[in-house]
PDB file with one MODEL, atoms N, CA, C and O in Angstrom:
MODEL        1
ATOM      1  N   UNK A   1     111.532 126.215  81.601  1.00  0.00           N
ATOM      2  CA  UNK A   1     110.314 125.462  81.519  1.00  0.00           C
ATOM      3  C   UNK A   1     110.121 124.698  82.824  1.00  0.00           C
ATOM      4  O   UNK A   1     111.005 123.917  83.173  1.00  0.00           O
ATOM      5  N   UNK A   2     109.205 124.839  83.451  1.00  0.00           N
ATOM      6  CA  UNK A   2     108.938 124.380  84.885  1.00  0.00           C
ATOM      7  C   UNK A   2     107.653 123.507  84.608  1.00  0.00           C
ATOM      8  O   UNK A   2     106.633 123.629  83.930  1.00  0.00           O
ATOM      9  N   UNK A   3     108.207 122.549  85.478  1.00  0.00           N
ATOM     10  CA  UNK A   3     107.215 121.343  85.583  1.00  0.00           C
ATOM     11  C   UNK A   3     105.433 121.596  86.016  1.00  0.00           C
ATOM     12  O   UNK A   3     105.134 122.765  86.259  1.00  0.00           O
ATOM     13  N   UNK A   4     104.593 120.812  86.084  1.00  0.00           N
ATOM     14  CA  UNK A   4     104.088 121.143  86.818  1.00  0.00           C
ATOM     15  C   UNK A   4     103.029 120.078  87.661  1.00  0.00           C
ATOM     16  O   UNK A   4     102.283 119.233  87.165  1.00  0.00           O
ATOM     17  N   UNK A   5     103.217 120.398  89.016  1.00  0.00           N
ATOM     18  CA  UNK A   5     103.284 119.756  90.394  1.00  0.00           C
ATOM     19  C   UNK A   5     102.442 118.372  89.926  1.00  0.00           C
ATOM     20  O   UNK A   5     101.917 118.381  88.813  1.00  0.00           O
ATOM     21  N   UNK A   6     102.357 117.562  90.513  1.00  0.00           N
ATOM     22  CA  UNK A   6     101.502 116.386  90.564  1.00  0.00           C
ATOM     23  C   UNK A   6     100.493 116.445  91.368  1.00  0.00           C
ATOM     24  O   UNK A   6     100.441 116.601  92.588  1.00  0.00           O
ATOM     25  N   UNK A   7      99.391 116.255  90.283  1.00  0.00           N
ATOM     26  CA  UNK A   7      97.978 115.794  90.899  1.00  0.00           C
ATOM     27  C   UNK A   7      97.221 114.963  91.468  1.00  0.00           C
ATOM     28  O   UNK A   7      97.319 114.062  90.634  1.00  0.00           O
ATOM     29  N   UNK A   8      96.399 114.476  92.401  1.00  0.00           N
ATOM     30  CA  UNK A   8      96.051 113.788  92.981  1.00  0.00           C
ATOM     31  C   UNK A   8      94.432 113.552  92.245  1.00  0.00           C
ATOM     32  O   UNK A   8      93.713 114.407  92.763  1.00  0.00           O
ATOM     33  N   UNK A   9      93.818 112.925  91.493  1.00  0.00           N
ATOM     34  CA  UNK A   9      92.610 112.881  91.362  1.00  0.00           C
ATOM     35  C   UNK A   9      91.585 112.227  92.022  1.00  0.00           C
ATOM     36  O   UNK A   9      92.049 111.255  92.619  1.00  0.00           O
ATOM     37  N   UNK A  10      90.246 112.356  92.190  1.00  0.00           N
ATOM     38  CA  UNK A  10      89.495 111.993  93.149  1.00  0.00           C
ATOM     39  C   UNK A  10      88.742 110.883  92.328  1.00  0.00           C
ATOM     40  O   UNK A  10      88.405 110.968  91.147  1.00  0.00           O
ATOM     41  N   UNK A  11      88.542 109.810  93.195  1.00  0.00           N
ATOM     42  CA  UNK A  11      88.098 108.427  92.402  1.00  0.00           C
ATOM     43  C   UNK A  11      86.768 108.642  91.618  1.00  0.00           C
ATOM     44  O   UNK A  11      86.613 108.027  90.563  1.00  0.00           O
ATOM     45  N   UNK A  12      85.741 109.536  92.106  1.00  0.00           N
ATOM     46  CA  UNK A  12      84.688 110.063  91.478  1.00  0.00           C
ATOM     47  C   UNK A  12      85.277 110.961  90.480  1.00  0.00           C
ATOM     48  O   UNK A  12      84.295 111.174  89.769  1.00  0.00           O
ATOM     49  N   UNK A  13      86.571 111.848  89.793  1.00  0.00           N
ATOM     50  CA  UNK A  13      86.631 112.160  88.737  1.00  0.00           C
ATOM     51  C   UNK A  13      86.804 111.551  87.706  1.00  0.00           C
ATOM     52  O   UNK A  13      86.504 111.831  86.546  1.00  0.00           O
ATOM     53  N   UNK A  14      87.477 110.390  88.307  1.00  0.00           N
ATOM     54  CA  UNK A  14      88.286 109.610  86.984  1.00  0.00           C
ATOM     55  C   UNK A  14      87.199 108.895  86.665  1.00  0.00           C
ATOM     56  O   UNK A  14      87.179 108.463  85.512  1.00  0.00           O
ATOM     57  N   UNK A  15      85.972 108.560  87.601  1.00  0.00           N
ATOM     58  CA  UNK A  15      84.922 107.776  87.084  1.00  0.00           C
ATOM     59  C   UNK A  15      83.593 108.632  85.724  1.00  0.00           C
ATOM     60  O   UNK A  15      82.683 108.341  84.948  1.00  0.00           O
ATOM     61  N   UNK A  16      84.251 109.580  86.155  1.00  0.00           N
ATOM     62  CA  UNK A  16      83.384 110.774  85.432  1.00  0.00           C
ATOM     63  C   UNK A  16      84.055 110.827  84.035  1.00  0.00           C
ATOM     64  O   UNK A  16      83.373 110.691  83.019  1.00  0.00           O
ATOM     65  N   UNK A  17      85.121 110.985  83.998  1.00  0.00           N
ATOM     66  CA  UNK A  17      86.115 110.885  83.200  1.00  0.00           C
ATOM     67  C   UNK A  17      86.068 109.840  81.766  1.00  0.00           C
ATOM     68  O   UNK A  17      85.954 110.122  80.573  1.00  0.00           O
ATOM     69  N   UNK A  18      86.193 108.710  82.385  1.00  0.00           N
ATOM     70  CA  UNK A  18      86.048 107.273  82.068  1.00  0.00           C
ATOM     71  C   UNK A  18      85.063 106.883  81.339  1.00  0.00           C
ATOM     72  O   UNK A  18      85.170 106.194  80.325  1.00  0.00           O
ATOM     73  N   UNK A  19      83.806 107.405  81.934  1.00  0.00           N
ATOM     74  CA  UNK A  19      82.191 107.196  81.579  1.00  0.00           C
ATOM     75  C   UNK A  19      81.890 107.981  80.393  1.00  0.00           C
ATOM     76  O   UNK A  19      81.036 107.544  79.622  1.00  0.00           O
ATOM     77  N   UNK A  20      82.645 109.399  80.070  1.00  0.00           N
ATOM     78  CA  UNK A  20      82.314 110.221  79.126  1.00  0.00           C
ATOM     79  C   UNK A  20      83.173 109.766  78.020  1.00  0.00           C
ATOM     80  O   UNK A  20      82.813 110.174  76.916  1.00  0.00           O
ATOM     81  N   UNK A  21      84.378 108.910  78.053  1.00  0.00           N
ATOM     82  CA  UNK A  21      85.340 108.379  77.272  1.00  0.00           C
ATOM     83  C   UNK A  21      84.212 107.154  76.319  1.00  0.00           C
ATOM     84  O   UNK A  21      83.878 107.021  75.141  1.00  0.00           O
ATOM     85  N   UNK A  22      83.874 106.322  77.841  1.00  0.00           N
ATOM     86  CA  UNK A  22      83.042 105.333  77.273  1.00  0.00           C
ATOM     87  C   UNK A  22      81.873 105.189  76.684  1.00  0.00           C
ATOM     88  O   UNK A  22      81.505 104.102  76.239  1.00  0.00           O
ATOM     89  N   UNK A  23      81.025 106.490  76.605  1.00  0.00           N
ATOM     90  CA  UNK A  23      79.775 107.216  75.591  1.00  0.00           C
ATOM     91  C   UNK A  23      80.025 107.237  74.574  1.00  0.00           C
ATOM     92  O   UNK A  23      79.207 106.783  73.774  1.00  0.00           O
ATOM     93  N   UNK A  24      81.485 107.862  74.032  1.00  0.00           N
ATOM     94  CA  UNK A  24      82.295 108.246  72.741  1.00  0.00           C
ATOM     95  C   UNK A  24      81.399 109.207  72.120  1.00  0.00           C
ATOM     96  O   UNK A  24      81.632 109.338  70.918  1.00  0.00           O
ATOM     97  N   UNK A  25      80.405 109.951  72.585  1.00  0.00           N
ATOM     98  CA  UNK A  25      80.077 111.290  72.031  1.00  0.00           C
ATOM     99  C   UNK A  25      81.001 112.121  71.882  1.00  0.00           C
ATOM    100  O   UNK A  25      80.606 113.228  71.514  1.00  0.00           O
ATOM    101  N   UNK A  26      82.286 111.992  72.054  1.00  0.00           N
ATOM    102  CA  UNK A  26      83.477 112.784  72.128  1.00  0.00           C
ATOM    103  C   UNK A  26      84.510 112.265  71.893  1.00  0.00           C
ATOM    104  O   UNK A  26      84.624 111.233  72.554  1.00  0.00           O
ATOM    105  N   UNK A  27      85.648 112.539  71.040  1.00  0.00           N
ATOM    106  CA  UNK A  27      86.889 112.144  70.967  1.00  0.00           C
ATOM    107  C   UNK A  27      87.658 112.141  72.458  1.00  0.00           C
ATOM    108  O   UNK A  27      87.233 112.847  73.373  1.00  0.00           O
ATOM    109  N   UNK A  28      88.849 111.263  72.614  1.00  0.00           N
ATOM    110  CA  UNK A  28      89.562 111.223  74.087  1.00  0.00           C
ATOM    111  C   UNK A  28      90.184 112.803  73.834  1.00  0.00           C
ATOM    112  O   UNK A  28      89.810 113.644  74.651  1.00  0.00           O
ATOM    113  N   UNK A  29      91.031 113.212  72.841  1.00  0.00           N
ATOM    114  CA  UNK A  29      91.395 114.204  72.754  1.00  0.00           C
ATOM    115  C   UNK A  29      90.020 115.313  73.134  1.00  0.00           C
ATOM    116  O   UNK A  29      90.494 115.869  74.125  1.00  0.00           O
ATOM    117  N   UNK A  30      89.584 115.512  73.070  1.00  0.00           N
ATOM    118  CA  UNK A  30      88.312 116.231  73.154  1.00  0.00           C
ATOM    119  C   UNK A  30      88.191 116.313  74.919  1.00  0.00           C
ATOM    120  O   UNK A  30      88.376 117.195  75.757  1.00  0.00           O
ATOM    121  N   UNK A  31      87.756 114.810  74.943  1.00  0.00           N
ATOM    122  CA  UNK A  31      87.280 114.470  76.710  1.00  0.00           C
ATOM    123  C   UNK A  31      88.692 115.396  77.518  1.00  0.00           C
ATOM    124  O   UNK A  31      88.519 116.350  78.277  1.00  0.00           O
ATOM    125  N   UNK A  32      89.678 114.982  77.230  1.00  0.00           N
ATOM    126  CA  UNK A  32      91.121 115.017  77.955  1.00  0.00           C
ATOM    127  C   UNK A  32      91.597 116.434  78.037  1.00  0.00           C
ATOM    128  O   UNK A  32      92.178 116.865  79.033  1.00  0.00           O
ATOM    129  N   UNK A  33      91.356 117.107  77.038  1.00  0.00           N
ATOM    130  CA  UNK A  33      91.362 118.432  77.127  1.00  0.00           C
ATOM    131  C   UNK A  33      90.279 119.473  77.842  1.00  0.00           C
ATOM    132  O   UNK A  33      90.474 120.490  78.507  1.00  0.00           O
ATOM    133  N   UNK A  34      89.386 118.982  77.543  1.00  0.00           N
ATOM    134  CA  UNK A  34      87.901 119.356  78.634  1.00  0.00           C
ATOM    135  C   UNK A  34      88.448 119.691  80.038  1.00  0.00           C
ATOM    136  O   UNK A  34      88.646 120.796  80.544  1.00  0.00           O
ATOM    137  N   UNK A  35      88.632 118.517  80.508  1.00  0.00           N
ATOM    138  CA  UNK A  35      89.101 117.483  81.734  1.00  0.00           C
ATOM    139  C   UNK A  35      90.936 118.463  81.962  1.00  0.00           C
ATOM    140  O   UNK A  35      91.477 118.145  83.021  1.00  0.00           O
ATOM    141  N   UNK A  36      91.377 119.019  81.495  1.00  0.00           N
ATOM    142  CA  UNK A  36      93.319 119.357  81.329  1.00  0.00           C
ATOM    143  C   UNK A  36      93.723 117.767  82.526  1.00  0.00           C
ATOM    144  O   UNK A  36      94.098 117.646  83.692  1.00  0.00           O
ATOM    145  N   UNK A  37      93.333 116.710  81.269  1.00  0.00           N
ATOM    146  CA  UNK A  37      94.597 115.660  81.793  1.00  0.00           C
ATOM    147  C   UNK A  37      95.029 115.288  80.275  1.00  0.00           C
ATOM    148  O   UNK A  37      94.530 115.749  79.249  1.00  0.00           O
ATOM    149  N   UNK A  38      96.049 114.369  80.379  1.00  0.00           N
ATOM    150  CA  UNK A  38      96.755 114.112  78.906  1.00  0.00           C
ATOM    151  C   UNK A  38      95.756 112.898  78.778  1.00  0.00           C
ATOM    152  O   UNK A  38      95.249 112.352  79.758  1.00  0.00           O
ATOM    153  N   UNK A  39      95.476 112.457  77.201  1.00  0.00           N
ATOM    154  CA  UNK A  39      94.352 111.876  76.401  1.00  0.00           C
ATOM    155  C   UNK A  39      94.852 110.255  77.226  1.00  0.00           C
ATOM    156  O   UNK A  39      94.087 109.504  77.831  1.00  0.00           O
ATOM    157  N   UNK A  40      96.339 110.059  77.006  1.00  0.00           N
ATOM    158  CA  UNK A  40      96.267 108.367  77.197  1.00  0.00           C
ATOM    159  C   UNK A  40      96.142 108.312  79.045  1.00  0.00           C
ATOM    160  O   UNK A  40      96.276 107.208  79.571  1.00  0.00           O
ATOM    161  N   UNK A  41      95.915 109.399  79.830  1.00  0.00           N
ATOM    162  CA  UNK A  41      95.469 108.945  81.480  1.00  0.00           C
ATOM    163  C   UNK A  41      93.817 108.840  81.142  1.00  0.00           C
ATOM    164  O   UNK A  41      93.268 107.876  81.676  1.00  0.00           O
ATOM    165  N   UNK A  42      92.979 109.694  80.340  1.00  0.00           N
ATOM    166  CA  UNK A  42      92.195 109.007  80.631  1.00  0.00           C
ATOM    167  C   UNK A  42      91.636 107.757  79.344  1.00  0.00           C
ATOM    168  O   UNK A  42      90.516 107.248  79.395  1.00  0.00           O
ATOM    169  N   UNK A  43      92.565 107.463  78.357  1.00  0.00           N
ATOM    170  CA  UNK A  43      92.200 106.325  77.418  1.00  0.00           C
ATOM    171  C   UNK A  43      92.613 104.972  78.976  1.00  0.00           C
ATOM    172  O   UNK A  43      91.969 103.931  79.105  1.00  0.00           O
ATOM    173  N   UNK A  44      93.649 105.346  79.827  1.00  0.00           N
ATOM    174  CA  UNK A  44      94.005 104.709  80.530  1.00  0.00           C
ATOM    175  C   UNK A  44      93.001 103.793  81.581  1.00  0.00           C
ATOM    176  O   UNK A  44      93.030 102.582  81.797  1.00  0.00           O
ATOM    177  N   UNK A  45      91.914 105.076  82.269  1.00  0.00           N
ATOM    178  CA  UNK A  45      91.092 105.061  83.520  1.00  0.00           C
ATOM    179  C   UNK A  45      89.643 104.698  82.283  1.00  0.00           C
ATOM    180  O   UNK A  45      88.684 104.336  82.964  1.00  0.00           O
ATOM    181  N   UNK A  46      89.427 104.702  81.394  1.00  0.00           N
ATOM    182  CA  UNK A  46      88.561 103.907  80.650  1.00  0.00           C
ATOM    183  C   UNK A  46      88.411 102.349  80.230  1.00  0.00           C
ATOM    184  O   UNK A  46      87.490 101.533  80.182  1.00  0.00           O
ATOM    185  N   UNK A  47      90.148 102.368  79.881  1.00  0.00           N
ATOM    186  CA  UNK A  47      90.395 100.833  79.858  1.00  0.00           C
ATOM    187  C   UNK A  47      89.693  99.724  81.625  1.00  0.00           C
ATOM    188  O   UNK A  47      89.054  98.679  81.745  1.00  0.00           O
ATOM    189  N   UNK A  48      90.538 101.143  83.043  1.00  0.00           N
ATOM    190  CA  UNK A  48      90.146 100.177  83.679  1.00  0.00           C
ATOM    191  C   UNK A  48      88.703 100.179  84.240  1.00  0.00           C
ATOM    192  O   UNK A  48      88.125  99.335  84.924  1.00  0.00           O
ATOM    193  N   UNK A  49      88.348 101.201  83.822  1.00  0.00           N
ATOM    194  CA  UNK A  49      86.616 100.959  83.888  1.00  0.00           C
ATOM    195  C   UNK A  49      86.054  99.715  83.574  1.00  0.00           C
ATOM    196  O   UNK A  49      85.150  99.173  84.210  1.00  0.00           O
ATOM    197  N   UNK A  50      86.802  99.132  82.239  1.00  0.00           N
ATOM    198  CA  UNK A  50      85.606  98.694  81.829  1.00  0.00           C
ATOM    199  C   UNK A  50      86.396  96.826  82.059  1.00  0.00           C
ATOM    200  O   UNK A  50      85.778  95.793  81.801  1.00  0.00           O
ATOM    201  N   UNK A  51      87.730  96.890  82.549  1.00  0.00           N
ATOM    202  CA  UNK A  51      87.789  95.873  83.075  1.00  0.00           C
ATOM    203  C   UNK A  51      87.508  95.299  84.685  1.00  0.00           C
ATOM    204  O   UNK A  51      87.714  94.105  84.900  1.00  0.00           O
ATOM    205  N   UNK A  52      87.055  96.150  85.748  1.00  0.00           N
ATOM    206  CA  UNK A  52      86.664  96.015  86.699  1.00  0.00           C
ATOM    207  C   UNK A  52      85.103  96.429  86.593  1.00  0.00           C
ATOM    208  O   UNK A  52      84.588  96.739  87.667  1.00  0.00           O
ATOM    209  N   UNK A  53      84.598  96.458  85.886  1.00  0.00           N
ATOM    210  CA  UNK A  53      82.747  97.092  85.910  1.00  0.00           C
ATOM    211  C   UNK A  53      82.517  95.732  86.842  1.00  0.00           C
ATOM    212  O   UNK A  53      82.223  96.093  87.982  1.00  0.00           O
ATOM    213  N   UNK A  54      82.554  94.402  86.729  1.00  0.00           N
ATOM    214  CA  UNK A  54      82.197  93.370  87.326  1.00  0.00           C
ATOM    215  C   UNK A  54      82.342  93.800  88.936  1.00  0.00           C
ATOM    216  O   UNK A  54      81.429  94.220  89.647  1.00  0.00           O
ATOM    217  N   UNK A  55      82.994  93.699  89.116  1.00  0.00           N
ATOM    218  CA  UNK A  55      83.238  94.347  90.450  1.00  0.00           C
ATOM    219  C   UNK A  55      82.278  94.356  91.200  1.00  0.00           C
ATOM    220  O   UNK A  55      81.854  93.639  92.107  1.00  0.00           O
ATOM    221  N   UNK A  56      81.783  95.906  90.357  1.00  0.00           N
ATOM    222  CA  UNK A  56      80.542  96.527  91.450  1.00  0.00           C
ATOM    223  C   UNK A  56      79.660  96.188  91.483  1.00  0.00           C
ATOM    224  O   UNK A  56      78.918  96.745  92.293  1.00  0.00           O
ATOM    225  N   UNK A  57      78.996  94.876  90.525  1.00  0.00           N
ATOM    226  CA  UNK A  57      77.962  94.190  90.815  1.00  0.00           C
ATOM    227  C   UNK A  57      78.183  92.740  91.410  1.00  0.00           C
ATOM    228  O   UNK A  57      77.544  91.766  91.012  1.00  0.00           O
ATOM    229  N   UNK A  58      79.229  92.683  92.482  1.00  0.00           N
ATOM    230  CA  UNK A  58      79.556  91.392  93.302  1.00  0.00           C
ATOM    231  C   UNK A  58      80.859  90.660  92.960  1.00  0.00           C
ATOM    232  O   UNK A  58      81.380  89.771  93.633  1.00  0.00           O
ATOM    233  N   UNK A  59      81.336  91.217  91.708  1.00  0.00           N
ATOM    234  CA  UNK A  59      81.910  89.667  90.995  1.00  0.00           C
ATOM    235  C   UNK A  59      83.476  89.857  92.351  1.00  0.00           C
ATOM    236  O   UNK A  59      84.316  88.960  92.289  1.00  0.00           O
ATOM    237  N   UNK A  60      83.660  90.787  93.228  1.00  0.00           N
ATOM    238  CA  UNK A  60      84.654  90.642  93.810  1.00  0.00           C
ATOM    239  C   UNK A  60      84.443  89.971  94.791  1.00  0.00           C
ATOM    240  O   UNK A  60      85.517  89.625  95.284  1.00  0.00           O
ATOM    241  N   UNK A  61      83.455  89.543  95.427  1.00  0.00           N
ATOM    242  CA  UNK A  61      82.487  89.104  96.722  1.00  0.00           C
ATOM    243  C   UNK A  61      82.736  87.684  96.389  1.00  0.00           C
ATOM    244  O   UNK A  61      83.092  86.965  97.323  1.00  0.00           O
ATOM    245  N   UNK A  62      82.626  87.235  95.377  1.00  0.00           N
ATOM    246  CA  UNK A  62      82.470  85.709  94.652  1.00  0.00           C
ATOM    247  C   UNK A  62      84.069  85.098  94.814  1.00  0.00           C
ATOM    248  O   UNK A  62      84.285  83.913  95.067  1.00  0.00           O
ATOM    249  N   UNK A  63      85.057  86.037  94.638  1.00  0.00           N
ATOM    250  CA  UNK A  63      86.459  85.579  94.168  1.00  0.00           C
ATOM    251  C   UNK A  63      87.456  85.970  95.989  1.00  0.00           C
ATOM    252  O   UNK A  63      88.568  86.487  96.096  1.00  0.00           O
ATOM    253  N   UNK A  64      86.682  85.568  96.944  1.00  0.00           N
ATOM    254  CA  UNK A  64      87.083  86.043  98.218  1.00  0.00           C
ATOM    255  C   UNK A  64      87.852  84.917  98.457  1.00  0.00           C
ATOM    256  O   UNK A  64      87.515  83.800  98.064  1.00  0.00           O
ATOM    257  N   UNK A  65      89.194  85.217  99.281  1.00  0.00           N
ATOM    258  CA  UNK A  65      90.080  84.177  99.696  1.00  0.00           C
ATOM    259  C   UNK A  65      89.646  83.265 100.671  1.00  0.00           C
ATOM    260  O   UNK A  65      88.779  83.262 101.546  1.00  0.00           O
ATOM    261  N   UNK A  66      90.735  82.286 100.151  1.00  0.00           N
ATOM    262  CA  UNK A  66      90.230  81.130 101.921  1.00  0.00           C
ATOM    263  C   UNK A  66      90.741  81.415 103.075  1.00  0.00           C
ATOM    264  O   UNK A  66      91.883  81.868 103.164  1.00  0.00           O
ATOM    265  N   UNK A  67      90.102  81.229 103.944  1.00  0.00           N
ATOM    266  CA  UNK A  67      90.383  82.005 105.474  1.00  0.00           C
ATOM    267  C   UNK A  67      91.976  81.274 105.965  1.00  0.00           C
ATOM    268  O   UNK A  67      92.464  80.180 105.682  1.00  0.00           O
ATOM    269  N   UNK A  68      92.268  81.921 106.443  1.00  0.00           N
ATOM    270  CA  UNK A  68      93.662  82.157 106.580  1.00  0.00           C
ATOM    271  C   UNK A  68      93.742  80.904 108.028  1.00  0.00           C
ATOM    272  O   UNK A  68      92.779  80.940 108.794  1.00  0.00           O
ATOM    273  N   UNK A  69      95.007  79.745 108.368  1.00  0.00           N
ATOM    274  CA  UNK A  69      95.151  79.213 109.761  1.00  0.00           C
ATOM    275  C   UNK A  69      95.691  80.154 110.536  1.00  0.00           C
ATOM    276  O   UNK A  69      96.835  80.563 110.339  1.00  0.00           O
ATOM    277  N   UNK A  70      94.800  80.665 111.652  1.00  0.00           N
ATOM    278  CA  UNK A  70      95.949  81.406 112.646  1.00  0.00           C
ATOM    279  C   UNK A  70      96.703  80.682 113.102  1.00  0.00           C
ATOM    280  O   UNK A  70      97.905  80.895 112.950  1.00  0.00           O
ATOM    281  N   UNK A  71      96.048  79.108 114.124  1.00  0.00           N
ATOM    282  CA  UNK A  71      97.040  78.415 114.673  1.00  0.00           C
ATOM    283  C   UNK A  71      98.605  78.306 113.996  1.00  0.00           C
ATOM    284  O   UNK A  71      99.682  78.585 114.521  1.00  0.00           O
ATOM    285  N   UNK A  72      98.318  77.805 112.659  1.00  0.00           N
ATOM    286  CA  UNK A  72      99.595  77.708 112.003  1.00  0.00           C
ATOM    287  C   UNK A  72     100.527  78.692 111.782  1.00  0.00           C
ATOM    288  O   UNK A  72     101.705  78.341 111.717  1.00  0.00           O
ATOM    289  N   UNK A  73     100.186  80.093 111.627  1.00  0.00           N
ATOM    290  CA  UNK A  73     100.917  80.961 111.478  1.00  0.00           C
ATOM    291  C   UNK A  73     101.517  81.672 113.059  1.00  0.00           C
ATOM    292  O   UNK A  73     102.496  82.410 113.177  1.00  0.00           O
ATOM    293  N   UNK A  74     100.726  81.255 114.008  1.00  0.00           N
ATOM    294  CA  UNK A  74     100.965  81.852 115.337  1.00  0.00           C
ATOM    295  C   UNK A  74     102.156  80.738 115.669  1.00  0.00           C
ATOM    296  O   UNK A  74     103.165  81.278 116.122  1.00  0.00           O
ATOM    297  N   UNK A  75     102.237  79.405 115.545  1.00  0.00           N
ATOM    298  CA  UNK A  75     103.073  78.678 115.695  1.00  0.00           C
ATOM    299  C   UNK A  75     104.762  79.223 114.638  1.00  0.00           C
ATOM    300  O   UNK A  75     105.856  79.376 115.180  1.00  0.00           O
ATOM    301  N   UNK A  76     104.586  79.348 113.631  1.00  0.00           N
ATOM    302  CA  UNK A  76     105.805  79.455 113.022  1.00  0.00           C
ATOM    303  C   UNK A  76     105.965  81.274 113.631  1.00  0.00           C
ATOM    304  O   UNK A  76     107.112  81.701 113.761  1.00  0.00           O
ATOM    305  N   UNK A  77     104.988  82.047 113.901  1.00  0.00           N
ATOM    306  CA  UNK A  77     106.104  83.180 114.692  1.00  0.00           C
ATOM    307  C   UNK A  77     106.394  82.425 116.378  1.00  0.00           C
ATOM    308  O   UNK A  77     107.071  83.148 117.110  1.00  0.00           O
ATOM    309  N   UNK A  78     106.220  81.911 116.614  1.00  0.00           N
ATOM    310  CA  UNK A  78     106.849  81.417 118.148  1.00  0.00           C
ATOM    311  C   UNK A  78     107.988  80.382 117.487  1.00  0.00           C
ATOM    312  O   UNK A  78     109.003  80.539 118.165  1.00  0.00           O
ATOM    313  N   UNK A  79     108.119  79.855 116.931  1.00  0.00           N
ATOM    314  CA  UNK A  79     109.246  79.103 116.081  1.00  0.00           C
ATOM    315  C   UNK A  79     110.490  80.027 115.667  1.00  0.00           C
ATOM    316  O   UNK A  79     111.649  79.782 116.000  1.00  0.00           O
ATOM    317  N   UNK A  80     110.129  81.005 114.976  1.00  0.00           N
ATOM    318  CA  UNK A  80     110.940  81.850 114.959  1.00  0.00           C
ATOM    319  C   UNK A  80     111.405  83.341 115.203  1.00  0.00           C
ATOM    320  O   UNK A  80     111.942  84.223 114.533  1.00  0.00           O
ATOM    321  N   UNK A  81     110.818  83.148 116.813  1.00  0.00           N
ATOM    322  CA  UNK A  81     111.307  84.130 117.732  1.00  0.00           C
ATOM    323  C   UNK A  81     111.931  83.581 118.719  1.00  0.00           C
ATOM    324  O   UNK A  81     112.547  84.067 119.668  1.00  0.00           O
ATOM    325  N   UNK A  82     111.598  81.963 118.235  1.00  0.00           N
ATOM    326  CA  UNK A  82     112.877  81.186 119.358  1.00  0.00           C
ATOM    327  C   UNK A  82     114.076  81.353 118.538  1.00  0.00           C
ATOM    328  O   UNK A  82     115.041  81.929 119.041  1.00  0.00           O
ATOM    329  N   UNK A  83     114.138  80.898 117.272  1.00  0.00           N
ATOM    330  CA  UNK A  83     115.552  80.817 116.747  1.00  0.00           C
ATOM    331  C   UNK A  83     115.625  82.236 116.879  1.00  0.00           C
ATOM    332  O   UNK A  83     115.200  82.349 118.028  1.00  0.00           O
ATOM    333  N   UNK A  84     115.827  83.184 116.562  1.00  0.00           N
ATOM    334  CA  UNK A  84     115.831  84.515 116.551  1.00  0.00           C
ATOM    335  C   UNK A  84     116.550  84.781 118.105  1.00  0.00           C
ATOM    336  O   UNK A  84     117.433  85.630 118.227  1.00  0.00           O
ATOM    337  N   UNK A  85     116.101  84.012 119.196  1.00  0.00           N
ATOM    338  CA  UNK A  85     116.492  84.311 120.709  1.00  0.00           C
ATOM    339  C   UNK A  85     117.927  83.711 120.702  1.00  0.00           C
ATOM    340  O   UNK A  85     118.720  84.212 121.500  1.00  0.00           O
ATOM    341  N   UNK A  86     118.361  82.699 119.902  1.00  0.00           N
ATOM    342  CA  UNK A  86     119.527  82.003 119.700  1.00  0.00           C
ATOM    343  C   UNK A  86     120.695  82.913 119.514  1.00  0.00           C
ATOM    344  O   UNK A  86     121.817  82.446 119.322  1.00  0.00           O
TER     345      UNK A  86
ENDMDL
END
């Protein structure tokens, strides 16, 4: 019994995938077999559909970090590329 190879899927399948899960005109077993992936990868890529949907209408834009000190961080690598010279 031989394995077989690992797949790489393309972010537009799993979204395709996901979307037909999330219609439920179809059982996952149904969708997943359609699709030849196993039912819980795409019960999986549905779950995260529908916890990142925010996302794509900004909500990641809103939750952006605080800008980073260079000074401060340029100082502790010259700090410790002196000890380091020791």
């Amino acid at each position: 019994m031989s394995r077989r190879p690992r797949r790489n899927h393309s972010a537009a399948f799993k979204a395709k995938v996901a979307l037909e899960a999330l219609k439920g005109e179809r059982t996952i077993a149904e969708i997943a077999q359609k699709h030849d992936v196993h039912p819980n990868q795409a019960t999986e890529w549905r779950r995260q559909l529908l916890e990142r949907a925010a996302e794509v209408f900004g909500g990641a834009a809103a939750q952006a970090e605080a800008p980073v000190d260079l000074k401060a961080l340029h100082a502790k690598i010259g700090q410790l590329t002196l000890e380091n010279d020791f």
